[in-house]
C-alpha positions in Angstrom: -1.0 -26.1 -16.9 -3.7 -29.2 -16.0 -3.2 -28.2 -12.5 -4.5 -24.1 -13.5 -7.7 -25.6 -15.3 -10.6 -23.6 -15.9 -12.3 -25.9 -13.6 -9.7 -24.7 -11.2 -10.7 -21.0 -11.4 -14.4 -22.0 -10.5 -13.5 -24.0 -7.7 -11.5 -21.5 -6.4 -14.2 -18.7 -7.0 -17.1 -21.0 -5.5 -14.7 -21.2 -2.3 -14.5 -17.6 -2.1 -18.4 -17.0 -3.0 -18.0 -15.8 -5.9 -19.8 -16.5 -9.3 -17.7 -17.4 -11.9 -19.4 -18.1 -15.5 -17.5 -21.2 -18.2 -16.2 -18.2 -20.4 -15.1 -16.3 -17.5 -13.3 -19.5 -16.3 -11.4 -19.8 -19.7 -10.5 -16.6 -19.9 -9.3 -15.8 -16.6 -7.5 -19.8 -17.3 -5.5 -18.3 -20.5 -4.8 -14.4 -18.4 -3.1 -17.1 -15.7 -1.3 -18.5 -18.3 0.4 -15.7 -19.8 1.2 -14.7 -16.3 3.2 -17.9 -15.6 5.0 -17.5 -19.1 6.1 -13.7 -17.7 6.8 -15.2 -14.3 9.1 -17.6 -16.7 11.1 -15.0 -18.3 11.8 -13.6 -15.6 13.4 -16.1 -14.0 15.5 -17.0 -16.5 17.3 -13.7 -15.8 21.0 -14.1 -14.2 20.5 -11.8 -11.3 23.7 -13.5 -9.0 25.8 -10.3 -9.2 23.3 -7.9 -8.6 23.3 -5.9 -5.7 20.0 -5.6 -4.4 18.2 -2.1 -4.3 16.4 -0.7 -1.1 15.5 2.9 -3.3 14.3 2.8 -6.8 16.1 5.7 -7.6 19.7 6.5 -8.5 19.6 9.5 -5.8 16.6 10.0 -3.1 14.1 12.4 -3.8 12.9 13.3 -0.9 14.7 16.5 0.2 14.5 17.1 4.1 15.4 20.7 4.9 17.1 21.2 8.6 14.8 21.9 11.3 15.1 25.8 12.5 13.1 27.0 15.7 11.7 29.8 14.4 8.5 32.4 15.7 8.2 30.7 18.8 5.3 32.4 20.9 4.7 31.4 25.1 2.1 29.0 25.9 -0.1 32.1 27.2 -0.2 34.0 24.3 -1.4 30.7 22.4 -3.9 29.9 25.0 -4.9 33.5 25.1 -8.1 33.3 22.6 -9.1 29.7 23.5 -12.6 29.6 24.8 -11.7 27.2 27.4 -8.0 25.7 28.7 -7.3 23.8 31.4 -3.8 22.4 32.9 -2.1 24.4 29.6 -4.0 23.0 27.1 -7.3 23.7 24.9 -10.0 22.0 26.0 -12.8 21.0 23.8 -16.3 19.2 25.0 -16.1 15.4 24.6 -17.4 14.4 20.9 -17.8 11.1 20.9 -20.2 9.2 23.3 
């Protein structure tokens, strides 16, 4: 734990400009610590035999539905109350300049 000293912290927060006070430095020194000592249990768990997940779930829940062309109206009768359209599309004045 030497190396994680609270003079560690405030080296590391003077290189990234940031002002770190002596009790914040001790305190964020004993959070670290009780980080590493989760970080610890952890891996002392046997995980050789476990297969590895790519969902978090048992079953996905996200339910797609199956696409169904439906309603479909002609290209006309959408342009038909445009103010303006041009080669089949809507056209809009520019925006950005």
């Amino acid at each position: 734990m030497e190396q994680y000293s609270a003079e560690y912290f405030k080296k590391l927060a003077h290189d990234i400009m940031f002002d770190l006070s002596d009790e914040e430095a001790c305190e964020l020194q004993e959070e670290f610590k009780e980080l590493l000592e989760q970080i610890e249990v952890l891996d002392k768990i046997d995980t050789e035999n476990v297969e590895e997940m790519i969902y978090p779930f048992e079953a996905e829940t996200v339910f797609l539905r199956e696409d169904k062309v439906e309603n479909v109206i002609s290209q006309e009768a959408a342009l038909s109350n445009v103010k303006s359209a041009k080669a089949g599309h809507v056209h809009v004045p520019k925006v950005v300049k």
